[in-house]
N, C-alpha and C positions, 0 to 999 in steps of 0.2 A: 565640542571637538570629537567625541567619542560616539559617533553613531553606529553603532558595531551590529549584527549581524549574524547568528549561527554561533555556534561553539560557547554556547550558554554554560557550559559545565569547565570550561579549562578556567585557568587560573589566569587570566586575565582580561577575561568575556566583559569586563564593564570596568569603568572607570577608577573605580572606588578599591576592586581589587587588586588594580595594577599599580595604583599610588601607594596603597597597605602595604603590598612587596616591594616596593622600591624601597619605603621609607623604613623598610628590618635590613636591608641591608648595610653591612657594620661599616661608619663611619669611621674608623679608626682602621681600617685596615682593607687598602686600596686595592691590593692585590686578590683576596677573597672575594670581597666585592663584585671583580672586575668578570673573574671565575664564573660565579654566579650567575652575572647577567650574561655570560657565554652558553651558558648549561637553558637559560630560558631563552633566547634567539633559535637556538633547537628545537623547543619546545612549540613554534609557531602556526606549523602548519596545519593545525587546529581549526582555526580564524580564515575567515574569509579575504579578502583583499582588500577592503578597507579598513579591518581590524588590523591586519598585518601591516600595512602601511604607517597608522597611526603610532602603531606599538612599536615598530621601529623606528621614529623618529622621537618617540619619548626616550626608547636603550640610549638613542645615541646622544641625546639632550643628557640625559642623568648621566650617563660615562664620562662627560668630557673632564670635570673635577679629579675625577680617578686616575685618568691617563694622563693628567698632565703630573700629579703627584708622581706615578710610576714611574715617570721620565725621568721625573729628578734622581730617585730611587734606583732608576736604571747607572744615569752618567757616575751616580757612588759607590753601585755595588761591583761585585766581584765573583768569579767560580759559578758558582752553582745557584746564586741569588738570580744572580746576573742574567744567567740562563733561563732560568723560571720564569721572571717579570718579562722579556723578550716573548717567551713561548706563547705567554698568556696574552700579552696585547696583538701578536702574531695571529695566535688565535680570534680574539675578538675581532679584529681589522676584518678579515677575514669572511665570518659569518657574518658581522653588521653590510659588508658588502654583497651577498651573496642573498642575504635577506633582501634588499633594497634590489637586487638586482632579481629577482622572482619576482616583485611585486609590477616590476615596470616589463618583464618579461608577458606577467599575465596580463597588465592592461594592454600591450601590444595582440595579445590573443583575443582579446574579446570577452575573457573571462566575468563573470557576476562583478557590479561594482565597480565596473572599471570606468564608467561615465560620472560614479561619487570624486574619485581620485583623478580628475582629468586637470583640472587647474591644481593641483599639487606636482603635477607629471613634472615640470622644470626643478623642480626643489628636490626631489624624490632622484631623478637623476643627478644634481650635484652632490644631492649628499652620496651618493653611489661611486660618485667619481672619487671622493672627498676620502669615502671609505677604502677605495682600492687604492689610492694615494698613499695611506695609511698603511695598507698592508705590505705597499713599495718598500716602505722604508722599512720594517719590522721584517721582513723577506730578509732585505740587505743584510740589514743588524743579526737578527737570528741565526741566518742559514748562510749567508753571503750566495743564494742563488735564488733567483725572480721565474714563480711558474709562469710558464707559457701561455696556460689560462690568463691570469691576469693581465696579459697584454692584449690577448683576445676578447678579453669581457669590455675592458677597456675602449677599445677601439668599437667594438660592437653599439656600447651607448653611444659614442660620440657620432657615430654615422645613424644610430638612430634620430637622436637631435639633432644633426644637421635636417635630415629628410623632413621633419615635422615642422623646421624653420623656428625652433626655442633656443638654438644652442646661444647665440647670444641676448639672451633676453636678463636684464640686469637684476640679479634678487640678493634678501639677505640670507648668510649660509643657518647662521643661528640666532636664533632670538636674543636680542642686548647687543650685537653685531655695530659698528658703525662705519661699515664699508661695505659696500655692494659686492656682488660677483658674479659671475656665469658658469654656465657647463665649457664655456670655451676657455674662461681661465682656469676652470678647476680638472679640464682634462688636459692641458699645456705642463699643466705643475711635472704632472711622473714624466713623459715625454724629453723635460729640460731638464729634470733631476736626472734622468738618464743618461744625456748627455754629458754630462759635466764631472764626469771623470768622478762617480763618488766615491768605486773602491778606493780610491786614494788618499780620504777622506776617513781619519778619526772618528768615533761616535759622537764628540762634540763639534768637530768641524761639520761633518753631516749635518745637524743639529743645525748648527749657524747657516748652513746653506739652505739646505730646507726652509728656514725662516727667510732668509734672503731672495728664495722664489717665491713662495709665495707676496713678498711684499714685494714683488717687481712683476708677478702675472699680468696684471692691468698692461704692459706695454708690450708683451711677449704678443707674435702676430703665425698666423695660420692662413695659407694659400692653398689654392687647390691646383694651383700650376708655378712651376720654380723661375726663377728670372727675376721674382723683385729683389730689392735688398734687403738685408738683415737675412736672407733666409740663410741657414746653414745647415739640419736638417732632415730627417723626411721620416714618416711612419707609412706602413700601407696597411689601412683599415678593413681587407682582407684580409691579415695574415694575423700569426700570434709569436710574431721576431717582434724585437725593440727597436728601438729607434735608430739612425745609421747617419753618416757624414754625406750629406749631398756628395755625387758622381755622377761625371757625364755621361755616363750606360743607362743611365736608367727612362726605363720607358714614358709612354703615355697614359697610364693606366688611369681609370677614373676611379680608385681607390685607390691613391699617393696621396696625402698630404704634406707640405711640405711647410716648415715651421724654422723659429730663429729668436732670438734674446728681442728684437725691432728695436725700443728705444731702451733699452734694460742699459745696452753699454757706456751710450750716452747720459744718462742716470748717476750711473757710478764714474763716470769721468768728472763728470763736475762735483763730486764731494765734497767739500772743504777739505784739506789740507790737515785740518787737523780741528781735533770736534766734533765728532760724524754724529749726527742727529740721531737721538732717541730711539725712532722707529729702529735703525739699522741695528744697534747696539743690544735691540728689546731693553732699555730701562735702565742699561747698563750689570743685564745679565753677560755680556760677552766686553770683555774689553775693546779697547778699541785698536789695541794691536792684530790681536786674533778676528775682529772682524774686516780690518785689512786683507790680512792673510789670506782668509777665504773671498772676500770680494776679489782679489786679486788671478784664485783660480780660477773662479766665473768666468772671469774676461777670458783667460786662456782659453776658456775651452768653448765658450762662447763666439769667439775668433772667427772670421770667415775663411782663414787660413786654418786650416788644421795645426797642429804643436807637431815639429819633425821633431827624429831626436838625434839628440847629442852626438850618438856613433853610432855606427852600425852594426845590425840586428845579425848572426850568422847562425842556422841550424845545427846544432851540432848536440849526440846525446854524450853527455856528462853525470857522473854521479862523482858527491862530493860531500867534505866532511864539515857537518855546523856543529856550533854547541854555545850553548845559552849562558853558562859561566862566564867569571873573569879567568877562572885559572884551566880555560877549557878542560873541566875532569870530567863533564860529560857529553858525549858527539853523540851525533845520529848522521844517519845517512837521507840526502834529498838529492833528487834526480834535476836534468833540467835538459829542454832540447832548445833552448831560444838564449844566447848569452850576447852579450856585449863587451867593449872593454870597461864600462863604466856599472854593469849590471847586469843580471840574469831574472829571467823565469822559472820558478821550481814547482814543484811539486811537494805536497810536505807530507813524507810517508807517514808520520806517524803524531797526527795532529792530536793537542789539546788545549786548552782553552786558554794557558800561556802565551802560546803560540800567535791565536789570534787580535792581534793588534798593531794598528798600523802605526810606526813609529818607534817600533821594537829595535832597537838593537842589539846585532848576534856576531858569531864570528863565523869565515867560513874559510876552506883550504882544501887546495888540491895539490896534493902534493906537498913540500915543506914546510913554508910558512900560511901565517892566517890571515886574516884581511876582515877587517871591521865593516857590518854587511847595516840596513837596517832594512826593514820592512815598510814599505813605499805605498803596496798596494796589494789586496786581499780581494780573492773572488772564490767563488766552484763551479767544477763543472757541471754535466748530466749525471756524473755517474759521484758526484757529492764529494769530489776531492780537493781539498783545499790547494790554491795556486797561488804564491804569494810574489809581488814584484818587487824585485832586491835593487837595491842602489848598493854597488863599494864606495863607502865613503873612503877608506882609507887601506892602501894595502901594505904587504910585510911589515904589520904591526910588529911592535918592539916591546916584551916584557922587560921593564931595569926596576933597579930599589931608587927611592927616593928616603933623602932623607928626614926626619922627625923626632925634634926635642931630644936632641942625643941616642936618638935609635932610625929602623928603617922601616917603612913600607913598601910594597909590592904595588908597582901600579902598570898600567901597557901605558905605551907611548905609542900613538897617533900619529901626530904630526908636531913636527918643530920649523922653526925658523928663527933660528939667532937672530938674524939683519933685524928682522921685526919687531926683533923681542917677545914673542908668543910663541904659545906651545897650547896642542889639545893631548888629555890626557883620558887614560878610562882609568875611574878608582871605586872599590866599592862601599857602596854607601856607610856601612859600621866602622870604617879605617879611615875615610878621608871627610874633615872638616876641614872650610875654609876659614877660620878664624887661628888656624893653627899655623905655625912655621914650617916651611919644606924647603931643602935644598934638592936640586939636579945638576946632575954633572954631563956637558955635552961635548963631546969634542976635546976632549981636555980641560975645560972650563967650567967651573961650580959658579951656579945665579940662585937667585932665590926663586922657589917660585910660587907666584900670588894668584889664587884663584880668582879668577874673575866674573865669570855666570857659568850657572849650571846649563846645560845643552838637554841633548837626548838622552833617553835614559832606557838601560833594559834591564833584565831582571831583578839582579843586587847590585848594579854599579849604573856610574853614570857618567857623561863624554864632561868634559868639564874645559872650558878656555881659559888659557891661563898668561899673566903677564911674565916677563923674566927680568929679573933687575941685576946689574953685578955688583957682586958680594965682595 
């Protein structure tokens, strides 16, 4: 495998002492590890092109056990862990692509060796794609903004492989593999994850989705002229924008691609009912409600309709009061020029790492009362400000006592309806069990009231639905 070349004195000139280094790094601690083989990726340009080739498809064979641990590591931690394991895989996606992408830069130049690594070229660019894939999502996760480069490095391979006529040539990504793939389904993957709404998308919804393209790539289809079906769609392989909703302005440029789910939708229409098979579930890592859930947004946005919304959108600059408590004691100030009656876009002055997460709920108010908000959806801009899309779930929330074992708690009231017999309440998590007894009084009327499932949840409290019975 290792017929290497030059740079007799680096620290991975032969076989024997690149297996040496791999096999000191500390098994027990993924993240170090992971470090590590980042700080030697750096180290490469030593090696010749067939050395640097080979050496980076061994990084990326020996990482994968570490990043998939990290992940888990990732969806449990918190703060400042959190932060860390994100920077470092960020990091790594990053260089493992940018390595792969030199190597297939310099066979395109002509460089020494590049006639050794010619029948590697299809592989060498998947895994390149595979890697900037990677960095997609760790972009997202990390920083909630995707450089520019990376849509341009992006597209740059895929119009190389079209030109050399490999893009669809059928290989395996990684050795033990038992599914084929191409550079046309491994550069589809970021393009469709783009598409599909991910700011809107939890780290583990992400997560489920991401797995759910890639086990749907094989049907996903690429044209070089719009009009067929499935297509919904389009990149322009000149440029370094992402990807965009097919429109009838758009030119004839022979650098448009134009792309769509093809059989992806019809896939997940025929599902079973209930029972979703293995593959979808990963093994019964994701339940099969929350693989719904997400199968569910795919189709959305997959659509050849675009998603209108609910109400309409009206410009207008607003600053207004939030605060992350139940007993709002503490506000900040968020600006916003884009509101709705059912929702707004903000800006969040003064972001941290509470903040960011999709499915938060907050309160917010202009003027008297507050209005139960939740975080929907999370991006940044150019200039690295966090933007978050607010849903009102609920407005002129209502603070009252409910009662408890002969005394009271403090909870907001949300929403009721007698006729129904339901009520949604916010309570914080160290004061409200539901194995306990409560009464509420509405209207003149004392019911009991039975907690029924936990909802959303933000900081120290959490939306809770509830039955009412009369007492």
């Amino acid at each position: 495998m290792f017929k290497w070349l030059g740079g007799a004195n680096h620290a991975f000139s032969n076989p024997r002492r690149a297996r040496e280094k791999l096999a000191g790094l500390p098994g027990d601690n993924a993240l170090k590890a992971l470090e590590e083989l980042s700080d030697w990726i750096e180290s490469l340009t030593g090696l010749d092109l067939e050395a640097r080739a080979d050496i980076c498809k061994l990084f990326d064979e020996h990482s994968r056990p570490y990043r998939r641990k990290l992940w888990k590591d990732y969806l449990g931690a918190d703060g400042a862990q959190r932060k860390r394991i994100s920077f470092a895989c960020h990091r790594f996606a990053s260089l493992m692509g940018k390595a792969y992408f030199s190597c297939i830069k310099a066979y395109r130049s002509g460089e020494k060796g590049a006639d050794e690594i010619k029948k590697e070229l299809p592989l060498l660019i998947c895994r390149a794609l595979h890697a900037l894939h990677s960095q997609y999502k760790w972009s997202h996760l990390h920083a909630g903004l995707i450089e520019p480069s990376l849509w341009k490095n992006l597209f740059w391979l895929f119009a190389f492989a079209e030109k050399t006529g490999i893009a669809r040539i059928a290989l395996t990504l990684y050795p033990g593999q038992g599914y084929k793939t191409s550079i046309l389904q491994e550069f589809l993957k970021t393009p469709v994850m783009a598409a599909s709404s991910p700011d809107s998308l939890s780290s583990r919804e992400f997560d489920m989705a991401n797995h759910m393209v890639a086990l749907l790539s094989g049907h996903f289809i690429l044209e070089s002229k719009p009009g067929a079906p499935d297509l919904t769609h389009y990149v322009d392989l000149s440029s370094s924008n992402p990807p965009a909703r097919l429109k009838p302005s758009l030119g004839s440029e022979t650098s448009l691609r134009f792309f769509g789910p093809g059989k992806a939708c019809t896939f997940i229409a025929q599902l079973p009912e209930a029972g979703l098979p293995e593959e979808i579930t990963l093994g019964g890592t994701y339940s099969e409600e929350e693989s719904r859930k997400v199968l569910k947004h795919l189709l959305i946005y997959w659509s050849e309709k675009p998603l209108s919304r609910k109400s309409e959108r009206r410009r207008a600059s607003l600053t207004f009061a939030v605060a992350c408590r139940l007993d709002w004691s503490e506000t900040e100030s968020w600006t916003s020029e884009n509101i709705s009656e059912g929702g707004f876009d903000a800006v969040i002055q003064n972001p941290h790492p509470e903040w960011e997460k999709i499915g938060l709920l907050f309160f917010s108010k202009q003027g008297g009362s507050w209005d139960l908000c939740i975080i929907r959806r999370l991006s940044r801009d150019d200039l690295k400000r966090w933007h978050a899309g607010v849903e009102i779930l609920a407005k002129a929330i209502l603070p009252i006592e409910i009662g408890k074992d002969n005394s009271s708690i403090r909870i907001v009231l949300a929403h009721i309806e007698a006729g129904a017999m339901e009520a949604k309440i916010l309570a914080e998590d160290k004061n409200f069990f539901p194995n306990s007894r409560y009464e509420i009084e509405f209207e003149g009327k004392k019911y009991a009231l039975i907690p029924l499932e936990r909802l959303e949840k933000g900081f120290d409290f959490r939306l809770w639905r509830c039955r009412l019975a009369d007492l």
